[in-house]
C-alpha positions in Angstrom: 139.4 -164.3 66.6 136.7 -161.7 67.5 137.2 -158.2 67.8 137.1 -156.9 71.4 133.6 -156.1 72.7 132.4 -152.4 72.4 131.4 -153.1 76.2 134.9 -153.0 77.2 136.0 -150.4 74.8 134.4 -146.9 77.1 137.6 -145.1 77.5 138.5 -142.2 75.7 142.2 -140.3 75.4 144.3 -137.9 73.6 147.3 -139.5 71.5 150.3 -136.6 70.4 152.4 -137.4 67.9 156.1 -136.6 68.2 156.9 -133.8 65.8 160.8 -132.9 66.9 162.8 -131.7 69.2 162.7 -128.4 70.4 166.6 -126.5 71.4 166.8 -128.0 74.8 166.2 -131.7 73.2 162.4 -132.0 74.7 160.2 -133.6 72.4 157.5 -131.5 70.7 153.8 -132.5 69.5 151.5 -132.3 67.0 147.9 -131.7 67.2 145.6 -133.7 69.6 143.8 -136.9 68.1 140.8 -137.8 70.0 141.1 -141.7 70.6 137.8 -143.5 71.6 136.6 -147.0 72.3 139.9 -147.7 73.7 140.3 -149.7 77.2 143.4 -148.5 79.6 144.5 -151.2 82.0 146.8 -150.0 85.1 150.1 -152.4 85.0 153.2 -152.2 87.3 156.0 -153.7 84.8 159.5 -152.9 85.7 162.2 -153.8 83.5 166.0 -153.0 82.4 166.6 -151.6 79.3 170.2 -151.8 78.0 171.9 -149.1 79.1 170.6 -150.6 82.8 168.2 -147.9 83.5 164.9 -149.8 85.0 161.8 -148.4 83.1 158.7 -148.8 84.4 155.4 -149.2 82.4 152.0 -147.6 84.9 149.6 -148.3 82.1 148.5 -150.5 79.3 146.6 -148.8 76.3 144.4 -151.4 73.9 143.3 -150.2 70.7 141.1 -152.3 68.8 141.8 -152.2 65.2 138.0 -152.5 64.0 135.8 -150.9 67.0 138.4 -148.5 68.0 138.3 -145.1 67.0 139.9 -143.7 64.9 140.6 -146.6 62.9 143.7 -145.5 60.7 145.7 -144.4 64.0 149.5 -145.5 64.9 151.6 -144.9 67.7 155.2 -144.7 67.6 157.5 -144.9 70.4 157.7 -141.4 72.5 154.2 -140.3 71.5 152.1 -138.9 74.3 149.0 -139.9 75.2 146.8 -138.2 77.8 144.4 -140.6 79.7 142.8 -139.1 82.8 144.3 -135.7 82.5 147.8 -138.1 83.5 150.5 -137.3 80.5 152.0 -141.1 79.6 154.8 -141.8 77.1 154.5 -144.3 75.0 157.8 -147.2 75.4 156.7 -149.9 73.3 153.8 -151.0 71.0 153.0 -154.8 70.2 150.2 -154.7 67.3 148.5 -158.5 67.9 147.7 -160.5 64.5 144.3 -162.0 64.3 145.6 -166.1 63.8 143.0 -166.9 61.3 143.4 -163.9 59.0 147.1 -162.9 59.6 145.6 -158.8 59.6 145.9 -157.1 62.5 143.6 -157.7 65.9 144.8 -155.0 68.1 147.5 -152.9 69.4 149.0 -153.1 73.0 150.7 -149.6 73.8 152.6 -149.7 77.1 153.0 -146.4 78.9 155.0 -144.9 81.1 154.6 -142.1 83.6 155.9 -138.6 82.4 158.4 -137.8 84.8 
């Protein structure tokens, strides 16, 4: 499977990495890490978590794990990333395999709003 093309890969964002909890339980951040040759996709993908709340993912983050920058980055759930000057927290992260190899291809981070 080839990687995804650098012509697709022109956006750029900010990923924060959750550090804590600060004394009124809102997550805190780390530094910035500059994320580039990514590709953002807009998505409207409601769904119901367990506890029956609906949460809805606005945005689709894919993060190539050879032409994307840079290359030794994860993102855990509740991170924040900032695309577009728009704060989005990250809900899930599916990393794809590559089927010939087995290694991983590239992650899909789905976002939601910051609200």
């Amino acid at each position: 499977m080839k990687q995804i093309p650098l012509k697709y890969l022109k956006d750029t964002a900010s990923l924060y990495h959750v550090t804590g909890t600060d004394r009124f339980n809102k997550p805190t951040y780390g530094t910035a890490v500059s994320l580039s040759r990514i590709y953002c996709e807009p998505t409207h993908t409601t769904i119901r978590n367990a506890n029956g709340e609906l949460q809805t993912d606005v945005l689709i983050l894919f993060f190539d794990c050879v032409n994307s920058l840079p290359s030794s980055t994860s993102f855990l759930k509740n991170d924040k990333i900032v695309y577009n000057g728009i704060d989005y927290i990250v809900r899930t992260t599916v990393i794809i395999p590559n089927a010939l190899t087995g290694e991983s291809h590239h992650y899909e981070v789905r976002l939601i709003g910051n609200s």
